[in-house]
C-alpha positions as CSV (number, residue, x, y, z in Angstrom):
1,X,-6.9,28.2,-14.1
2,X,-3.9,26.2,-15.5
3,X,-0.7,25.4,-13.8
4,X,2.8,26.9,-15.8
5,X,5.8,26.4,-14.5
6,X,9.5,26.1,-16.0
7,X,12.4,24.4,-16.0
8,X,15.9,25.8,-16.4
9,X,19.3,23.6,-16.6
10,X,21.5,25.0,-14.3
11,X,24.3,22.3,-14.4
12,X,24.7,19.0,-14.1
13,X,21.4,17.5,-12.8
14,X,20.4,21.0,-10.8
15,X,17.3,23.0,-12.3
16,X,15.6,26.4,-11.1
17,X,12.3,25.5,-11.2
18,X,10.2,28.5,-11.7
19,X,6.5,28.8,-10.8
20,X,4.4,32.3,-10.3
21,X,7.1,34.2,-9.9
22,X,9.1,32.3,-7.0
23,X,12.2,30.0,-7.8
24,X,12.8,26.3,-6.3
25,X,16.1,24.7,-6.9
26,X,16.0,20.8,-7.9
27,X,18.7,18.3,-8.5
28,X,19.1,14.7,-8.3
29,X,19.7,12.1,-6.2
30,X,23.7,12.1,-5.7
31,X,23.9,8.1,-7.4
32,X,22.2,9.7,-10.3
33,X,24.6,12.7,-10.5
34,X,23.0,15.3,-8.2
35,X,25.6,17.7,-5.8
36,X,23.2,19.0,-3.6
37,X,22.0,22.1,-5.3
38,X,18.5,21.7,-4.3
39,X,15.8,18.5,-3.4
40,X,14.7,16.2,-5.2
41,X,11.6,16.6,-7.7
42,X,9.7,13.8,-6.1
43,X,10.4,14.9,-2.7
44,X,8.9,18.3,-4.0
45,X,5.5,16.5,-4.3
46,X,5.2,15.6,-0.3
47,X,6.3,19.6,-0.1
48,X,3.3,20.3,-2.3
49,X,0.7,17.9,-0.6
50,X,2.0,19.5,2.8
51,X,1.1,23.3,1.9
52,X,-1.9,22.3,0.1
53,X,-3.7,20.0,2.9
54,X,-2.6,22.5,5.5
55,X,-3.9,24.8,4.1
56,X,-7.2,23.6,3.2
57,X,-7.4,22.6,7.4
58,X,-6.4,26.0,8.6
59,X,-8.7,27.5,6.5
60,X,-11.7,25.3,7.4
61,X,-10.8,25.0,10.9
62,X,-11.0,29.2,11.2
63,X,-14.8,28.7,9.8
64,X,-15.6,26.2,12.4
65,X,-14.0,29.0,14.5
66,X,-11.3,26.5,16.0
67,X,-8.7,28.3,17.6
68,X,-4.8,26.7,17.8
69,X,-1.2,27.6,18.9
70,X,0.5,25.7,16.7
71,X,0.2,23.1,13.8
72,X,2.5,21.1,11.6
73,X,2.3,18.7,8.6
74,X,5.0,16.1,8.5
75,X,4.6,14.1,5.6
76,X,6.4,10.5,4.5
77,X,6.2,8.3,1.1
78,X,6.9,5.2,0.3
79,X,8.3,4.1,-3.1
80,X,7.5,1.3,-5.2
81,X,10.4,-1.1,-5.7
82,X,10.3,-1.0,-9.9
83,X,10.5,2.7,-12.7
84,X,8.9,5.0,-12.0
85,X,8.9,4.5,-8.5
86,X,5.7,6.0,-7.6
87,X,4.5,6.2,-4.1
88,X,2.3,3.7,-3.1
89,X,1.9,4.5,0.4
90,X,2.1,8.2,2.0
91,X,1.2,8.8,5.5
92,X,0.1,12.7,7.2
93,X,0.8,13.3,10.3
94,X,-1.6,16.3,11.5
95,X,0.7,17.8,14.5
96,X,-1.6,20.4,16.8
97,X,-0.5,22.8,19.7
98,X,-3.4,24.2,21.7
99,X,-5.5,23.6,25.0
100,X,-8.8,21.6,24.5
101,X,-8.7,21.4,20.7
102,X,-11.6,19.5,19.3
103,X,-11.0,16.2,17.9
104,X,-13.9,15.8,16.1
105,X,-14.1,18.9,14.0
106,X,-10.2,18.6,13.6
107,X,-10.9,15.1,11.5
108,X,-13.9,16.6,9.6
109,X,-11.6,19.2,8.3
110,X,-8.6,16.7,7.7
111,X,-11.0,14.6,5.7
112,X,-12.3,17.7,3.7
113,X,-9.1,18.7,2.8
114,X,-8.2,15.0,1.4
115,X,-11.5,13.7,0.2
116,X,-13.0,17.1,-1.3
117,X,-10.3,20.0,-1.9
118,X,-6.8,19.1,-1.8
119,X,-5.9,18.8,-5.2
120,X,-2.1,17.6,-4.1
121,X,-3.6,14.5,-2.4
122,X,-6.0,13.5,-4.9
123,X,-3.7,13.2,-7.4
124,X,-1.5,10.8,-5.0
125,X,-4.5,8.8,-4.2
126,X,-3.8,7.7,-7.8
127,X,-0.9,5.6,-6.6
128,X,-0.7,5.8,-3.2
129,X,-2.7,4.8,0.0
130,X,-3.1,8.0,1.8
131,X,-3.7,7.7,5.7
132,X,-3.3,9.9,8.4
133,X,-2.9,10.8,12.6
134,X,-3.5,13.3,15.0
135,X,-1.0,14.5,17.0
136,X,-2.2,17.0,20.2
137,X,1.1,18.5,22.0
């Protein structure tokens, strides 16, 4: 299945990017001549890999029967220094709630997601070094 999405000029730099129905606002950076309307694109990307790897670990950690209170993705990239500014490093942090979680089938389904599914994170690995922790609170 292909991917469609669409871009329409709002003003200035700021776009509504429309994909399957929903609408995300985009601008620029403010030294580039964004005013706030929305985040940036590339920012958008470490959104993207967020939902996608999370996902992918929820859903394979409810087959391994793996039962949580709470779990967050926090995501951060690092740019290279010359255009296009890709990122060439990008770190996961895997945040769990939950009494006696299981390490080891929390990893297996972490490296799943970014070695066989997660489409987001394969498509970093590209430019980037992806790594990742586990956090239990």
């Amino acid at each position: 299945m292909a991917a469609e999405s669409t871009g329409t000029w709002k003003q200035k730099m700021a776009f509504d990017l429309e994909i399957e129905g929903y609408t995300v606002k985009a601008d620029a950076d403010p030294n580039f001549g964004g005013e706030g309307y929305g985040p940036k694109p590339k920012g958008l990307m470490l959104t993207a890999l967020a939902g996608c790897t999370g996902m992918d670990v929820v859903s394979i950690l409810g087959k391994m029967k793996v039962v949580f209170e709470g779990f967050e993705v926090r995501i951060k990239g690092e740019n290279a220094e010359k255009h296009p500014k890709v990122f060439t490093k990008v770190h996961i942090d895997y945040v769990f709630k939950g009494e006696n979680l299981p390490l080891e089938k929390i990893e297996r389904a972490i490296d799943l997601s970014l070695n066989d599914y997660c489409a987001v994170a394969a498509t970093l690995k590209n430019t980037a070094e992806v790594t990742h922790s586990v956090i239990m609170e």
